[in-house]
N, C-alpha and C positions, 0 to 999 in steps of 0.2 A: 112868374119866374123870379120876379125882386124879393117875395117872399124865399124861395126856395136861396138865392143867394143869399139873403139875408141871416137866415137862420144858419144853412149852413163856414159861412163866415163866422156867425156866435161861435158855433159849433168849434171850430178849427183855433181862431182866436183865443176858448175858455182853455182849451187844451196846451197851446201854444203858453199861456200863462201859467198854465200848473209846470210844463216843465223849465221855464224860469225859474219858476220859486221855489222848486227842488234843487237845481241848481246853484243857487245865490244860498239854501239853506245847507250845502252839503261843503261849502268854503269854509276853511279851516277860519272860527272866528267871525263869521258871519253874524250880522246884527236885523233882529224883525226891525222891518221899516214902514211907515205907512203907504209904499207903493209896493209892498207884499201881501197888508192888506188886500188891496184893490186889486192887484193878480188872484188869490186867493176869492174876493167876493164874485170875480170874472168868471173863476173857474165852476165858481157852484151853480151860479146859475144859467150855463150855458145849455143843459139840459132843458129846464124848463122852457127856456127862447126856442127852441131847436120845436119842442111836441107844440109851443103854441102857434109856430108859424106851419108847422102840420095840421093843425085845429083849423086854424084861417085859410089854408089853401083848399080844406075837403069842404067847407061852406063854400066855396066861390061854383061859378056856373062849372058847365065839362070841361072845357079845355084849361080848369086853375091845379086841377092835382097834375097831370103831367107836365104844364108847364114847373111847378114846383121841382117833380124831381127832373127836369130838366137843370134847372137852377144849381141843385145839390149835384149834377154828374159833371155840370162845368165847371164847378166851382172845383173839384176832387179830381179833373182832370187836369186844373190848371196846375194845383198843384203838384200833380208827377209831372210835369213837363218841367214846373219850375225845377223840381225837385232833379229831376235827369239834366237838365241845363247847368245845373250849379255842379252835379257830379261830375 
């Protein structure tokens, strides 16, 4: 299950940062900085975290893949809750 949070955490976080740095680059006058960088290196490789903490959860004994996407539905449900909370 820590894997499936884990990963998808990467997941939402790499995203989370692309649209920062869309943002901060669509401001009128807006300057690359080295924490656009590091939004940008977030966002690439959050892909990869995401399949490799699926690699590691299908090697674990039976109950590691469902507890994984366990991990990924609570994580994607906290989110719409946050997500309706804040609306």
């Amino acid at each position: 299950m820590a894997l499936g949070l884990l990963g998808t955490f990467a997941s939402v976080f790499g995203t989370w940062a692309a649209v920062r740095l869309m943002t901060k680059g669509a401001e009128l006058g807006g300057k690359p900085s080295f924490g656009g960088v590091v939004l940008g290196f977030i966002f690439l490789i959050k892909l990869p975290v995401f399949l490799l903490a699926v690699w590691l959860a299908s090697k674990l004994p039976d109950p590691g893949l469902p507890s994984f996407g366990l991990g990924v539905v609570l994580v994607y449900c906290s989110l719409v809750a946050w997500a309706q909370a804040k609306a």
